[in-house]
C-alpha positions as CSV (number, residue, x, y, z in Angstrom):
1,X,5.1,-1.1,-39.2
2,X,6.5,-3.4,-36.7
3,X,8.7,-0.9,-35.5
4,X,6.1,1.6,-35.6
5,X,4.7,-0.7,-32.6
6,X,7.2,-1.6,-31.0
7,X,8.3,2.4,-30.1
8,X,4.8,2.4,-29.1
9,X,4.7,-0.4,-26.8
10,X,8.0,1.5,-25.2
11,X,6.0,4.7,-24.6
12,X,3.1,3.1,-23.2
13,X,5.4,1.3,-20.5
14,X,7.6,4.4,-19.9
15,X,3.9,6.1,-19.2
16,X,2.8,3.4,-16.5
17,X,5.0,3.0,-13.6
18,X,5.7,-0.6,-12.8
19,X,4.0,-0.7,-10.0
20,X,0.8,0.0,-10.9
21,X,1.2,-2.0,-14.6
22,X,-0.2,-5.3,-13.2
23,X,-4.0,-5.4,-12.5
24,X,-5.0,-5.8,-9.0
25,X,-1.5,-5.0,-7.5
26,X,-2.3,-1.7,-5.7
27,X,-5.5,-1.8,-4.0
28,X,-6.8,1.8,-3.0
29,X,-9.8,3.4,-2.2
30,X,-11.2,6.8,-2.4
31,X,-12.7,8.7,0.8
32,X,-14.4,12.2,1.2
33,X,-12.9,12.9,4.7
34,X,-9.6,15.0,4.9
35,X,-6.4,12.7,5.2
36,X,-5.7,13.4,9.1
37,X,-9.4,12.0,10.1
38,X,-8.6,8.8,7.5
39,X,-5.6,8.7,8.8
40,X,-6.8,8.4,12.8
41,X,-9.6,6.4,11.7
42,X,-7.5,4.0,10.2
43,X,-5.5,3.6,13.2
44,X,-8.4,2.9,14.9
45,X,-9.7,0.2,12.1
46,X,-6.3,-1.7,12.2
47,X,-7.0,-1.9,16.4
48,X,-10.0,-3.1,15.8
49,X,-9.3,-6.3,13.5
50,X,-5.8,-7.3,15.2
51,X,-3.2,-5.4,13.7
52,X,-0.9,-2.9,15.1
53,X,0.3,0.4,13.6
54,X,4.1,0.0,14.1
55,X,5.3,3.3,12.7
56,X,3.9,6.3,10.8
57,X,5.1,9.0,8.7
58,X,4.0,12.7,7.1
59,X,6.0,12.1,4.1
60,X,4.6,16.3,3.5
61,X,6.6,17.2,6.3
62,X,9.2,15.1,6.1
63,X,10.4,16.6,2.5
64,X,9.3,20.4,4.2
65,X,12.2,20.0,6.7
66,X,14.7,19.2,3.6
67,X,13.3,22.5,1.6
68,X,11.2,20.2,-1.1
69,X,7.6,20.9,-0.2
70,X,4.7,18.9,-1.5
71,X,1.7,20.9,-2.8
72,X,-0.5,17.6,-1.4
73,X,-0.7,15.5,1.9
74,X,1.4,12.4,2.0
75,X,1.2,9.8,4.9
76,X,2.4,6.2,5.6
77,X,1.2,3.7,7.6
78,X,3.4,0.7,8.8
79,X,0.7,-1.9,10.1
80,X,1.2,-5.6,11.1
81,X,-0.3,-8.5,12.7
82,X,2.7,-10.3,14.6
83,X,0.7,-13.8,14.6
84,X,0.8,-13.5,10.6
85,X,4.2,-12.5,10.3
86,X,5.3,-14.8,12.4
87,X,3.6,-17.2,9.7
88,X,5.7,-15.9,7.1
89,X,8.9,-15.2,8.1
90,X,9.3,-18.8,10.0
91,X,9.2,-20.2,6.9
92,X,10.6,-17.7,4.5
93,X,12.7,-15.2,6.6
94,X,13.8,-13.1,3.5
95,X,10.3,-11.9,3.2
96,X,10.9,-9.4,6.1
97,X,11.8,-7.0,2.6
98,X,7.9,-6.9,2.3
99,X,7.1,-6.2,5.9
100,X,5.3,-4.8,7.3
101,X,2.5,-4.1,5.4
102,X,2.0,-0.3,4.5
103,X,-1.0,2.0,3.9
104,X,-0.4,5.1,1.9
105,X,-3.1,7.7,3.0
106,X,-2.9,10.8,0.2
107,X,-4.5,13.8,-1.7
108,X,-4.6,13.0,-5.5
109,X,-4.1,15.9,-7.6
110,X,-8.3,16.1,-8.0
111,X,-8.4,17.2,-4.1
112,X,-9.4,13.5,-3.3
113,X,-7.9,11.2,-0.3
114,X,-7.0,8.4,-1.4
115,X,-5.9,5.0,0.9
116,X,-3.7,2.7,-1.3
117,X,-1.5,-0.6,-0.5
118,X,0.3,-3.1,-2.6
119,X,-1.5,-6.5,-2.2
120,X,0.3,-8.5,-0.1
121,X,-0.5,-11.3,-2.6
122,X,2.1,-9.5,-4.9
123,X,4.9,-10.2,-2.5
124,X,3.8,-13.6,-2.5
125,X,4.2,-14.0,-6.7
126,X,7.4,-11.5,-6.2
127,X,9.2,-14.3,-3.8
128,X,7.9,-17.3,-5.6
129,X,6.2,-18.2,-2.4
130,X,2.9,-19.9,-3.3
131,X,3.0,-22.3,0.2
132,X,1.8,-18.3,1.6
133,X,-0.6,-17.4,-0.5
134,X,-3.4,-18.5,2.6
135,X,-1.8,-16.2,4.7
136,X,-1.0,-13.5,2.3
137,X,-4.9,-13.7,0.9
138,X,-6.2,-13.9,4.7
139,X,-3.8,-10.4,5.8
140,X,-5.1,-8.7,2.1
141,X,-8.9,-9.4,3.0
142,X,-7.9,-7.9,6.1
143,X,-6.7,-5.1,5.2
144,X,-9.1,-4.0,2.3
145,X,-11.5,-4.0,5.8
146,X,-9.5,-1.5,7.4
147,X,-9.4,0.5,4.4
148,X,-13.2,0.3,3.8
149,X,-13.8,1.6,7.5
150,X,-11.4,3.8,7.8
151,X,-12.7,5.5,4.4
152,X,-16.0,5.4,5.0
């Protein structure tokens, strides 16, 4: 029996990627516009509320050009607000791993778009940082706004 679930347990984690194991460490959120107006109107959202879109990439067309096309669109969003990282990496300047802060903007395999992000109160657990969970809470509210407008 109690290797019966135990081999169980294994499947189950083999099923859910790590990433998305813990609740509440990916927040996304669902949109009926096509992914290039989410992804413009996000751009415009992070403007809008201080943060800047430092680099962006159509991971679609990016695998095209190496001959492994994606049946979906793919795009990330590099977004930061200098006055926030500037918080966090005075203090803790190994936390420029988990900057900046990235959007995903996708098609799920229903046809959906779909904005997602890791919480940046993950990163603060991950580097045993709890002094930055103010900041790290005040840049997630943030940019669950940008994602609401931008999906909406």
């Amino acid at each position: 029996m109690v290797g019966t679930a135990i081999a169980a347990s294994r499947r189950d984690r083999q099923r859910t990627p790590p990433a998305l194991a813990g609740s509440g460490t990916l927040h996304s959120v669902d949109s009926a516009r096509p992914v290039s107006e989410v992804g413009d109107r996000l751009v415009a959202a992070c403007g809008s509320r201080g943060f800047a879109v430092l680099g962006s990439y159509d991971i679609r067309a990016k695998l095209a050009e190496k001959g492994l096309p994606l049946p979906r669109e793919s795009r990330v969003y590099e977004v930061c607000n200098g006055t926030q990282a500037h918080k966090v990496l005075s203090g803790r300047p190994e936390m420029v791993a988990a900057l900046p802060c990235r959007i995903a903007v996708y098609q799920t395999a229903q046809g959906k778009t779909r904005l997602s992000t890791i919480r940046p109160t993950t990163f603060v657990a991950m580097f045993v940082a709890p002094e930055l969970k103010p900041v790290a809470e005040e840049v997630e509210e943030t940019l669950v706004a940008i994602m609401a407008e931008a999906a909406r």
